[in-house]
C-alpha positions as MATLAB code, in Angstrom:
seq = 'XXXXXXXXXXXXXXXXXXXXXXXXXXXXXXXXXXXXXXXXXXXXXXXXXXXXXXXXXXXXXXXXXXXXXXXXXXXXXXXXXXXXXXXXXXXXXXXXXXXXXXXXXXXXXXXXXXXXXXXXXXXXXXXXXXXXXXXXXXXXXXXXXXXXXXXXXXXXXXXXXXXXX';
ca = [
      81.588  143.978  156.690;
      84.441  142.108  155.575;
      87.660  142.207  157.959;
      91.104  143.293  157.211;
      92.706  139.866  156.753;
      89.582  138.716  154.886;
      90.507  142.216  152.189;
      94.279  141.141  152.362;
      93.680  137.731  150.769;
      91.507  138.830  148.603;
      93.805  141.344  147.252;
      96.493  138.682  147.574;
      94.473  136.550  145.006;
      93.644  138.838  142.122;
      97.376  140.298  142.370;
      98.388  136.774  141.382;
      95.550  135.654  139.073;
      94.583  137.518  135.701;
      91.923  139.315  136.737;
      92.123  143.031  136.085;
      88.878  143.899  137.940;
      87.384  142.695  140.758;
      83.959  143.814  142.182;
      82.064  142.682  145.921;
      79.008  143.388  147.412;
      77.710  142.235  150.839;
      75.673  143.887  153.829;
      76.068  147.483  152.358;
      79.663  147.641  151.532;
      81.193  147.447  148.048;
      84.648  146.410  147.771;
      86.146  146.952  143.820;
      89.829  146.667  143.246;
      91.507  147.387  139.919;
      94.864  146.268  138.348;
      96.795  149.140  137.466;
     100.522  148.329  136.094;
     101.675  146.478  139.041;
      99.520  148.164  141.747;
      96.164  146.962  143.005;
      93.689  149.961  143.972;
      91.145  148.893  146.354;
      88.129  151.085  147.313;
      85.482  150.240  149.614;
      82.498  152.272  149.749;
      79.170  151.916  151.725;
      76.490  151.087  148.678;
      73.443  153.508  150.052;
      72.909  156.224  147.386;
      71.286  159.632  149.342;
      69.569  161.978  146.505;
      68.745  165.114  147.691;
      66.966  167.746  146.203;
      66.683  171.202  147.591;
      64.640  174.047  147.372;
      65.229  177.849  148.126;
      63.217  180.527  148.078;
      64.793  183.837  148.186;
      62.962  186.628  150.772;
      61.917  189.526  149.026;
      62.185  192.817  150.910;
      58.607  193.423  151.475;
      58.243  189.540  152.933;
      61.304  188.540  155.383;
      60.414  184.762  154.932;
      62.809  182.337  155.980;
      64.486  179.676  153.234;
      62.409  176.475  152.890;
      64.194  172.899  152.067;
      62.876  169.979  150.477;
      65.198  166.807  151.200;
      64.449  163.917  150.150;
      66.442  160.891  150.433;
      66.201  157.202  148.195;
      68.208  154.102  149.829;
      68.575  151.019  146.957;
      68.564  147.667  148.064;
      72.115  146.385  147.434;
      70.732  142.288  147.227;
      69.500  141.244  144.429;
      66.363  139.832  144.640;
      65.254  136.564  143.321;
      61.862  135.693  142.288;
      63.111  132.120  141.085;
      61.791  129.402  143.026;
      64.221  127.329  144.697;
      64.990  124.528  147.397;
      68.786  124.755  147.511;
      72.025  127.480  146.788;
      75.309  125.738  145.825;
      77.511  127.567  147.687;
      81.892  127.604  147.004;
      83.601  125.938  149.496;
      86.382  128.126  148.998;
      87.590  131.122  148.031;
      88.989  131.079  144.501;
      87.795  131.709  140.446;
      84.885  130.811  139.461;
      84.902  128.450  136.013;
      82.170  127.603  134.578;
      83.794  124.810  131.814;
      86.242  122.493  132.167;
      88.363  124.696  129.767;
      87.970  127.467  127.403;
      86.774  125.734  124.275;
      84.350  123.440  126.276;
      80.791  123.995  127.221;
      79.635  124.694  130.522;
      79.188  121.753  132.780;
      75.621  122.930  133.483;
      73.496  125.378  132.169;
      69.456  127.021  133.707;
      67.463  123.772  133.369;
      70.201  121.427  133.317;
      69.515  118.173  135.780;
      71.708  117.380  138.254;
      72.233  114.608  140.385;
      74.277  114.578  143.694;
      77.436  113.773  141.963;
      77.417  115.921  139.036;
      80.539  118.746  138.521;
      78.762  121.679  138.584;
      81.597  124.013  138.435;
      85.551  124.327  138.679;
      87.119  127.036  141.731;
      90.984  127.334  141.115;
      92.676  128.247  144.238;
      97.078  128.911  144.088;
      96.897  126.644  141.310;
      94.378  124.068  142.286;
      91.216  123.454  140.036;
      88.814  121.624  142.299;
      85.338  120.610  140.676;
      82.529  121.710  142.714;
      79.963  119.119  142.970;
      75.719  119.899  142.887;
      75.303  117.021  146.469;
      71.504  117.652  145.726;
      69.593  116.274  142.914;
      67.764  118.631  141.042;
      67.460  121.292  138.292;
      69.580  124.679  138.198;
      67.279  127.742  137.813;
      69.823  130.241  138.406;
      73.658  130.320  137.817;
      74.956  133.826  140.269;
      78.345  133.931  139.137;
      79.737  134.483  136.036;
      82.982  133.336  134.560;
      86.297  133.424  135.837;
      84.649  135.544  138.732;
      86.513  135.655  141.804;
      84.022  134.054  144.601;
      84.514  133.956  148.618;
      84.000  130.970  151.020;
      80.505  130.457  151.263;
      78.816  132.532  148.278;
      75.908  131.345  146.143;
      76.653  129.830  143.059;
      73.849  128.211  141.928;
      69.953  127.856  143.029;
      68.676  124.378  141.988;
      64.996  123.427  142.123;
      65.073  120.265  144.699;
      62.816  116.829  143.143;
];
């Protein structure tokens, strides 16, 4: 569950960046916030999904038979399970946007199945106006990028899985 401060920073960031949208998803909570004019609508939401489906059956006059219910209830896993093999997760250091090229015109520093080595710029994470590039410090091979493009990401979340030598 993310705490208030944690929610007021967050909403501090995409007020000042260019995101219109912002979606989260961690231990059963979903946090989405939406630019609208000059206002910022947050809405946080537990992510279980109950379905229930119910059955009557009227009593007839002859038969005084109470009314029978059917519930039945479906939970969906809110983490997305991986079945990529891998040794490592690049993970941000801080909380910031997500780019995945040095610019817009420019190709991504890495790609699935690109090699890296410790020192390789993986990624850029602009926080207030900083663009600090996010290095792999593993050698290996990316078999999963998590985020995608100028996605807002918090301290600590998966950005890539690499495949360890």
């Amino acid at each position: 569950m993310l705490k208030v401060q944690e929610i007021r920073e967050i909403i501090k960031l995409v007020d000042q960046s260019s995101i219109n949208e912002f979606t989260y998803e961690t231990n059963g909570t979903k946090v989405s916030m939406k630019k609208a004019a000059e206002n910022v609508v947050v809405q946080s939401q537990p992510v279980v999904q109950v379905e229930k489906e119910v059955t009557a059956v009227q009593p007839t006059q002859a038969t005084a038979q109470p009314v029978q219910q059917e519930v039945k209830e479906t939970v969906e896993p809110t983490a997305k399970e991986s079945t990529v093999n891998f040794d490592h997760e690049i993970t941000s250091p801080m909380v910031g946007t997500f780019y995945a090229a040095p610019n817009p015109e420019s190709d991504p520093y890495v790609s699935v199945g690109s090699k890296v080595n410790k020192d390789t710029v993986v990624c850029i994470v602009e926080a207030m106006k900083l663009f600090n590039e996010i290095e792999a410090e593993v050698s290996g091979k990316i078999v999963e990028i998590l985020v995608e493009n100028g996605e807002l990401v918090e301290y600590g979340q998966p950005l890539f899985r690499v495949k360890t030598k």
